[in-house]
N, C-alpha and C positions, 0 to 999 in steps of 0.2 A: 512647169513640171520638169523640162531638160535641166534647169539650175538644181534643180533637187535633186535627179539621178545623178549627176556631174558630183554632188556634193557627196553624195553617198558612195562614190565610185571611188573618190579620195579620201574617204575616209577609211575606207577597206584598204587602200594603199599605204596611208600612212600607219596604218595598225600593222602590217604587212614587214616597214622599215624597221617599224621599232621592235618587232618581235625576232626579225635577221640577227645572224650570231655576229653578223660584221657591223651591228651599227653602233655608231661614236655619238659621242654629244648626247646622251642616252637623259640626261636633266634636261637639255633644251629640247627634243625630241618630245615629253612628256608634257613639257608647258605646252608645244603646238601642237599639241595630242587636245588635249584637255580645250585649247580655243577653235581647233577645229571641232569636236564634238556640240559642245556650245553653238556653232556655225547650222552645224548640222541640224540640231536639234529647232535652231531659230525658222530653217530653209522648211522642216518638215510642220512645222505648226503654221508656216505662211501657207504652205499646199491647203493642209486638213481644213484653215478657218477658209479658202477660195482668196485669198488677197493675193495679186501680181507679184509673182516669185519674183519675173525675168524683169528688171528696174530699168534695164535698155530697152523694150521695146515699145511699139508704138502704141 
């Protein structure tokens, strides 16, 4: 579940980047917009079905 919060925390941050009036690279921003979301969405369906988020631990 910390991998999921972790995931969800950057993803608010990078939506955060791309919305700044100073951010550059605003195409390649959008691509890792778009595969972080996808990330995201992957981390929160691993939570809801109970499968091991966190891949490092024991």
């Amino acid at each position: 579940m910390n991998k999921t919060l972790l995931t969800i925390l950057m993803f608010a941050f990078l939506l955060l980047f791309i919305i700044s009036p100073f951010a550059a690279l605003t195409g390649l921003m959008l691509v890792v917009l778009f595969a972080g979301f996808f990330v995201l969405i992957g981390n929160l369906f691993q939570a809801i079905v109970g499968g091991d988020v966190n891949s490092n631990s024991p």
